[in-house]
VEXDO-817264 format. One line per field, with one value per residue: residue number from 1; residue in one letter; x negated, y, z negated of N, C-alpha, C in turn. Coordinates in nm, 3 decimals, padded with zeros to 5 digits. Last residue first. Layout:
num: NUM/...
residu: A/...
neast: X/...
nnorth: Y/...
nup: Z/...
caeast: X/...
canorth: Y/...
caup: Z/...
ceast: X/...
cnorth: Y/...
cup: Z/...
//
This chain:
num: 154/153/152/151/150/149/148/147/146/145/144/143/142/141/140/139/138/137/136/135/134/133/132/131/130/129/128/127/126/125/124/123/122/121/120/119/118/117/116/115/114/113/112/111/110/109/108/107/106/105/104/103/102/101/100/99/98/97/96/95/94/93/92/91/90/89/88/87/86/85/84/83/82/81/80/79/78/77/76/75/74/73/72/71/70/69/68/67/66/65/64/63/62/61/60/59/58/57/56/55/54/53/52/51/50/49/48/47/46/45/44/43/42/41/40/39/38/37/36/35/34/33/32/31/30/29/28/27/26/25/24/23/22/21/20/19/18/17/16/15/14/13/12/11/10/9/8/7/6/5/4/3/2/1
residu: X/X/X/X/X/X/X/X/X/X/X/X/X/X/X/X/X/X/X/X/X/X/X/X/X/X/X/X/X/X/X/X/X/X/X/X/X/X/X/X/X/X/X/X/X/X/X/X/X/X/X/X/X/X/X/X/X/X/X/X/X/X/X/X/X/X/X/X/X/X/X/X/X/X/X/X/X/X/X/X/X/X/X/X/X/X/X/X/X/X/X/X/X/X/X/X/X/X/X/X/X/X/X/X/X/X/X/X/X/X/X/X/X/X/X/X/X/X/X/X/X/X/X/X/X/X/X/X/X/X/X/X/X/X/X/X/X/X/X/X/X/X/X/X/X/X/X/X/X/X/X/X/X/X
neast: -20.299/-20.139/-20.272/-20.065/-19.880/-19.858/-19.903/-19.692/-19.496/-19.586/-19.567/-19.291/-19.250/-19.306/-19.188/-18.930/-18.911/-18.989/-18.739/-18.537/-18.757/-18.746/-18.746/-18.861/-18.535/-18.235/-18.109/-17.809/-17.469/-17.334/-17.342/-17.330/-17.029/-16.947/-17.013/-16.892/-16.639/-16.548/-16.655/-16.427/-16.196/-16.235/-16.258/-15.925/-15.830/-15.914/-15.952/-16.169/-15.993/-15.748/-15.462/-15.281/-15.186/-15.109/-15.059/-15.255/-15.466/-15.697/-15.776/-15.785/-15.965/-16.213/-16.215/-16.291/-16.582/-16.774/-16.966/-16.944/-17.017/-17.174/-17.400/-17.259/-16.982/-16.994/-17.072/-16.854/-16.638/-16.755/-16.772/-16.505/-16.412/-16.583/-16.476/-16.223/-16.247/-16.337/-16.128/-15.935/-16.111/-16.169/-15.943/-15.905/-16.149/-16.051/-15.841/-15.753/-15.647/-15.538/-15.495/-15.496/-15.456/-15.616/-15.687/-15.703/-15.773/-15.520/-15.325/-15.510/-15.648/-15.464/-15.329/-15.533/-15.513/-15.285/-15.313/-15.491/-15.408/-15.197/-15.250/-15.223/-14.961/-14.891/-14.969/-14.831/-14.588/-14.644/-14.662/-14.420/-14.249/-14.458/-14.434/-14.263/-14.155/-14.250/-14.080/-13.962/-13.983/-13.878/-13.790/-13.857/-13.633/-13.334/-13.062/-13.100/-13.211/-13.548/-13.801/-13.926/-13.851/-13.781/-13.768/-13.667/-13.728/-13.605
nnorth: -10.183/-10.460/-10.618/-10.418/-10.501/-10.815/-10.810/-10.691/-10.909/-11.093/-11.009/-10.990/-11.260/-11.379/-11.245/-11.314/-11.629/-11.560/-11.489/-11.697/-12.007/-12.283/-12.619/-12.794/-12.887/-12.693/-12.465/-12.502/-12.477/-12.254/-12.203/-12.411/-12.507/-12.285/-12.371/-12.648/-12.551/-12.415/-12.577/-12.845/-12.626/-12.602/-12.842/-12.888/-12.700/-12.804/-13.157/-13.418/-13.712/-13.877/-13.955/-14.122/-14.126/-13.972/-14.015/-14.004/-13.867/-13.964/-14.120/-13.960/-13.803/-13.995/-14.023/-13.836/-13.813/-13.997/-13.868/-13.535/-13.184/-12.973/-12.937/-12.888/-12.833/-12.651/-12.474/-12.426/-12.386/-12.123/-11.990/-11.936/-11.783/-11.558/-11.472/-11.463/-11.231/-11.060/-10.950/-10.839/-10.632/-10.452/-10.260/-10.170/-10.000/-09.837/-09.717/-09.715/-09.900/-10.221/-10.458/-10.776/-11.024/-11.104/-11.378/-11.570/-11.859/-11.992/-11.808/-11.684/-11.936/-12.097/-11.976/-11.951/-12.250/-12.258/-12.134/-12.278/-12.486/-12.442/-12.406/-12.610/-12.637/-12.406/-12.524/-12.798/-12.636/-12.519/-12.748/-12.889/-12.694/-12.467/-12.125/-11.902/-11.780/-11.723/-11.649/-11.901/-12.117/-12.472/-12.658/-12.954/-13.167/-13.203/-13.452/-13.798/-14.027/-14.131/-14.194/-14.009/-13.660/-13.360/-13.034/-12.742/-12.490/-12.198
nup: 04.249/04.286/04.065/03.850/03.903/03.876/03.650/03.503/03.605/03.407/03.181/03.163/03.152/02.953/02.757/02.813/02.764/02.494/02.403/02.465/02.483/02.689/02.573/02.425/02.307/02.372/02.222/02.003/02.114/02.210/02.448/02.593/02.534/02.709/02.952/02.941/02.899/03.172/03.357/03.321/03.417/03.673/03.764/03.740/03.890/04.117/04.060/04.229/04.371/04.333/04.162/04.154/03.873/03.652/03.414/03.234/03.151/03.028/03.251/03.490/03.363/03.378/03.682/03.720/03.635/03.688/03.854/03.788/03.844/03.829/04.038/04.287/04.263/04.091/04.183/04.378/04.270/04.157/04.389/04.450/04.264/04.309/04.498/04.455/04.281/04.444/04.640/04.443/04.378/04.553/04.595/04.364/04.297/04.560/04.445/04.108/03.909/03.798/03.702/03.834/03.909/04.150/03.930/03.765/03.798/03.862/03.979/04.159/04.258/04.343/04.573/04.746/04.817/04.934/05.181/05.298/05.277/05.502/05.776/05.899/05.867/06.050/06.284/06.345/06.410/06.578/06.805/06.774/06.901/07.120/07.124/07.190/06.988/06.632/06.438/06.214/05.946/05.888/05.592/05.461/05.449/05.433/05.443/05.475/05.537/05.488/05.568/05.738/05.560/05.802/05.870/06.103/06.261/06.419
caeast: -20.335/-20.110/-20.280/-20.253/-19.847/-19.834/-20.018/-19.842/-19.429/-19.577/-19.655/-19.388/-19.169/-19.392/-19.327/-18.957/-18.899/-19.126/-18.896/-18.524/-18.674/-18.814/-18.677/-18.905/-18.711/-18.324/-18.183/-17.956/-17.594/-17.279/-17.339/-17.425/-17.178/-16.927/-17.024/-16.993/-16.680/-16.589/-16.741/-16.517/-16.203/-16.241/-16.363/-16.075/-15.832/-15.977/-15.899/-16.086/-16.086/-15.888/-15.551/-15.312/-15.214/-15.214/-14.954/-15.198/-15.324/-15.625/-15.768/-15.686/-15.900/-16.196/-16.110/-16.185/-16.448/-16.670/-16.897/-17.005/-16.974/-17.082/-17.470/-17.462/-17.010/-16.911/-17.143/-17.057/-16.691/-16.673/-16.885/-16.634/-16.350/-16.523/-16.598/-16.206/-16.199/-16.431/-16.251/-15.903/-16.055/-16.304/-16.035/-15.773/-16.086/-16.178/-15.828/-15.839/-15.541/-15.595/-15.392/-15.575/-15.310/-15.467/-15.694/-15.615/-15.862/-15.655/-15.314/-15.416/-15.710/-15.497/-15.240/-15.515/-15.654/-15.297/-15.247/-15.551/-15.540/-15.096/-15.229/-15.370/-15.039/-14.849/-15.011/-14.940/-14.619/-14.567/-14.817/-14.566/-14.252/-14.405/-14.511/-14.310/-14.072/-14.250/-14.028/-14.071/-13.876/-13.989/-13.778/-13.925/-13.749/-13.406/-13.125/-12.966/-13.121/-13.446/-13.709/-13.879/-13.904/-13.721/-13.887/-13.651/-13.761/-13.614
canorth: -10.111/-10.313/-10.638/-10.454/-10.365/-10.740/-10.839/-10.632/-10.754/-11.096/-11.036/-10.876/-11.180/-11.404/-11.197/-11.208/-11.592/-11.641/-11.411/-11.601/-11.925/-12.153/-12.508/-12.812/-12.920/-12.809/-12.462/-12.453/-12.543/-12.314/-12.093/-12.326/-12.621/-12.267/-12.256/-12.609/-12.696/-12.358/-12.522/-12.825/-12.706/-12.473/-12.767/-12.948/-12.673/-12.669/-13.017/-13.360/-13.636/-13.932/-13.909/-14.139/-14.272/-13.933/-14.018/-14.184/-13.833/-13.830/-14.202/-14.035/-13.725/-13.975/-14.163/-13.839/-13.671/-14.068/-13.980/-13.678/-13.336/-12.988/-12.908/-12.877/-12.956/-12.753/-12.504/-12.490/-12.516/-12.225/-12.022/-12.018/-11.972/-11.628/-11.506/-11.563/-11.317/-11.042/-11.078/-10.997/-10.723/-10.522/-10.346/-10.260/-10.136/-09.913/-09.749/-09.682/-09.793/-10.149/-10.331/-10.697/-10.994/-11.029/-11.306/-11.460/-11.735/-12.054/-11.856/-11.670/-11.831/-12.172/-11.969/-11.796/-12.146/-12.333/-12.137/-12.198/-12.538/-12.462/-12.287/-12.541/-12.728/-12.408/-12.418/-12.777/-12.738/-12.458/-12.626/-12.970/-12.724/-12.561/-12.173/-11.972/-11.819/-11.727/-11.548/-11.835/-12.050/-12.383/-12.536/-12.831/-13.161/-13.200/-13.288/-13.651/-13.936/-14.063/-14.254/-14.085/-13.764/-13.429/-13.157/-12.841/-12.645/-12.268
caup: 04.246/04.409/04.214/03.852/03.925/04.011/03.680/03.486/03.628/03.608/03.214/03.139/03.244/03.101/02.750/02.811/02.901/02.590/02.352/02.534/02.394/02.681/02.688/02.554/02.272/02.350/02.308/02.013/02.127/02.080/02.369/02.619/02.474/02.540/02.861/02.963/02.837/03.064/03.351/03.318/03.244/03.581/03.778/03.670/03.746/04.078/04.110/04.114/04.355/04.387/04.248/04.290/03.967/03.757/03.526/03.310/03.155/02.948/03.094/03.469/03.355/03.261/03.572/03.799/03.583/03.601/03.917/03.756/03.896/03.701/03.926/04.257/04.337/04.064/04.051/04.410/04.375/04.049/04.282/04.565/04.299/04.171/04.504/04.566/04.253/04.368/04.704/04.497/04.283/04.504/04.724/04.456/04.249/04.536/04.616/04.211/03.959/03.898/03.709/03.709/03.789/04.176/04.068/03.751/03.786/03.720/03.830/04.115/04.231/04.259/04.492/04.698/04.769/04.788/05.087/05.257/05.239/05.392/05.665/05.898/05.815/05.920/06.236/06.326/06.261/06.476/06.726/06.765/06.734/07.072/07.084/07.338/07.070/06.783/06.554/06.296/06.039/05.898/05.713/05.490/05.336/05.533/05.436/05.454/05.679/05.459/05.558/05.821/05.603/05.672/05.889/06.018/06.275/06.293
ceast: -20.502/-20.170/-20.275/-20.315/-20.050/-19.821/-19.999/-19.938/-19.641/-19.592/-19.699/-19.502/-19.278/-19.348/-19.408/-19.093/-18.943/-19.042/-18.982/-18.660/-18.654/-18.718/-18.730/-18.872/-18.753/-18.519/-18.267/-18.063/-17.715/-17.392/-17.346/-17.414/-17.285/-17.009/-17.037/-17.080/-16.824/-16.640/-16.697/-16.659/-16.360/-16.279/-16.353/-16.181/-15.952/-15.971/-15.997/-16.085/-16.038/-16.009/-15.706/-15.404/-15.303/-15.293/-14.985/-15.065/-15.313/-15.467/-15.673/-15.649/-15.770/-16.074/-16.116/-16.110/-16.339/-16.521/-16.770/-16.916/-17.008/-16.989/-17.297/-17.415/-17.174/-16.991/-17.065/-17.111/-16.798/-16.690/-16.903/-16.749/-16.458/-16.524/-16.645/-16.382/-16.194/-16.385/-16.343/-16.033/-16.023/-16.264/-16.097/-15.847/-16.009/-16.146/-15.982/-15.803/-15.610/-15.540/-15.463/-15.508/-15.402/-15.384/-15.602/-15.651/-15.800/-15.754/-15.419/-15.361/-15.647/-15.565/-15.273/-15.369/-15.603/-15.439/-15.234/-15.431/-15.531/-15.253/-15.215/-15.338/-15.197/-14.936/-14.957/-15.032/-14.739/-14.636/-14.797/-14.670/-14.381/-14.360/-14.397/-14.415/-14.097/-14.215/-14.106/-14.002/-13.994/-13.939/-13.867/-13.825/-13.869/-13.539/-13.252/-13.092/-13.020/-13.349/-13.606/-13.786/-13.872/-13.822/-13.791/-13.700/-13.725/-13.640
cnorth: -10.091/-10.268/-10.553/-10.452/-10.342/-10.576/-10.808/-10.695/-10.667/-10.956/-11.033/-10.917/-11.055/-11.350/-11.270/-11.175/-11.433/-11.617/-11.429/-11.462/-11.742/-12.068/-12.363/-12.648/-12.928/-12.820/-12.608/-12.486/-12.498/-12.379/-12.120/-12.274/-12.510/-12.386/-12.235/-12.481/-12.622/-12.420/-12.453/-12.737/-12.705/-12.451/-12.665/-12.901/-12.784/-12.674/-12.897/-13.213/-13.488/-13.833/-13.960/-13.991/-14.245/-14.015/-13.985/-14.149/-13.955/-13.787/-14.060/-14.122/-13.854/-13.889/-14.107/-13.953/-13.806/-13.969/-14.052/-13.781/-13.458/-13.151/-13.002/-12.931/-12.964/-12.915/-12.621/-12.508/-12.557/-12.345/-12.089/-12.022/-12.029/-11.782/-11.609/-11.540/-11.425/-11.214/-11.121/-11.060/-10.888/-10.647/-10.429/-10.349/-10.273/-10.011/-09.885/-09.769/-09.743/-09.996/-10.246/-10.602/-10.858/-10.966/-11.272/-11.380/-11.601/-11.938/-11.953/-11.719/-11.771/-12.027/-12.042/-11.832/-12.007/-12.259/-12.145/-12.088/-12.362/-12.469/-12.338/-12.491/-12.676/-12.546/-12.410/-12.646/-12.756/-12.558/-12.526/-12.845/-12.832/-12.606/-12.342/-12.070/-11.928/-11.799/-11.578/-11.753/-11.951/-12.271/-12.439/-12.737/-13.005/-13.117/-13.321/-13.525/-13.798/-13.992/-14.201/-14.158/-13.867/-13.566/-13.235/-13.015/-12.679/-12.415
cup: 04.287/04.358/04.314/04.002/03.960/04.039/03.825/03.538/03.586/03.628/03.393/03.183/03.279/03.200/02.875/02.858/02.975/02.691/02.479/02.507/02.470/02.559/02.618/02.667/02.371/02.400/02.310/02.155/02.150/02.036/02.264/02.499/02.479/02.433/02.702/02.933/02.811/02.947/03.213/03.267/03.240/03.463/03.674/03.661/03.621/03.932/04.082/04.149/04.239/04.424/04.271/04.289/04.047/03.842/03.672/03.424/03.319/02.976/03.057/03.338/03.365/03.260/03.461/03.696/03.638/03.554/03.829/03.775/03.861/03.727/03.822/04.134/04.341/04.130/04.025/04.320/04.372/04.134/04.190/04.462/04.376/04.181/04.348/04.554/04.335/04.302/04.561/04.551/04.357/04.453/04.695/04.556/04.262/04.450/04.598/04.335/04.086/03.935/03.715/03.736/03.733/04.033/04.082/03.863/03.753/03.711/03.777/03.982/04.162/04.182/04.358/04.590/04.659/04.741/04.953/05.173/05.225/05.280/05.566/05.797/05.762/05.842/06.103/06.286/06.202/06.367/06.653/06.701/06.726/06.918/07.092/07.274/07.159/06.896/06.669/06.361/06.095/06.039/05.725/05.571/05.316/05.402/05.484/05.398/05.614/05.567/05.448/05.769/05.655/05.673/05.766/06.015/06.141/06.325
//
């Protein structure tokens, strides 16, 4: 067992960290649990901002599909996040919304999450702006490819 308290404080102790392995130093204990702790907070943000893990599953297959399906989920929520849903002002507009939020300096999952659904539901809510294809015309150049490459192979 290692026990971690901070430098300035002398009563209890702030972490325990308990192990079975024996021949490892408390330097690369610590340092292994550190590594861990990023990927920790991953499967524990997935979890309650994605619901990952809460579906009730009865199949061997389902059970299998659900959690990566959900951690493919969060990795797609990042990258739409970090291409396309990022603007240099989320971080102060979240610290204007909630002032107790001194120190942070980049923004969460659950931001991202807010975010994209914002974004969804402007999608869904908002007529197609002047210029953008109507779901008819994406159809009929669709059909069109699709008959001029059946044309070509033939």
């Amino acid at each position: 067992m290692i026990l971690l308290r901070d430098d300035t404080t002398d009563t209890g102790c702030g972490l325990a960290l308990v192990t079975t392995d024996l021949t490892s130093s408390p330097a690369d204990l610590i340092t292994r649990y550190e590594m861990r702790w990023s990927i920790e907070v991953t499967f524990a943000e997935a979890r309650h901002l994605l619901g990952t893990g809460q579906a009730h599953n009865r199949t061997r297959a389902a059970v299998e599909r659900t959690v990566p399906f959900g951690l493919c989920c969060y990795t797609i929520t990042v990258a739409w996040y970090a291409l396309h849903g990022h603007q240099p002002g989320d971080v102060a507009e979240h610290r204007r919304r909630a002032p107790w939020y001194t120190t942070k300096t980049a923004p969460s999952l659950s931001d991202m999450v807010a975010k994209l659904r914002r974004v969804i539901i402007a999608a869904r809510c908002i007529p197609p702006a002047q210029g953008q294809p109507t779901e008819q015309e994406i159809r009929t150049v669709q059909q069109t490819w699709a008959a001029v490459s059946t044309n070509a192979a033939a």
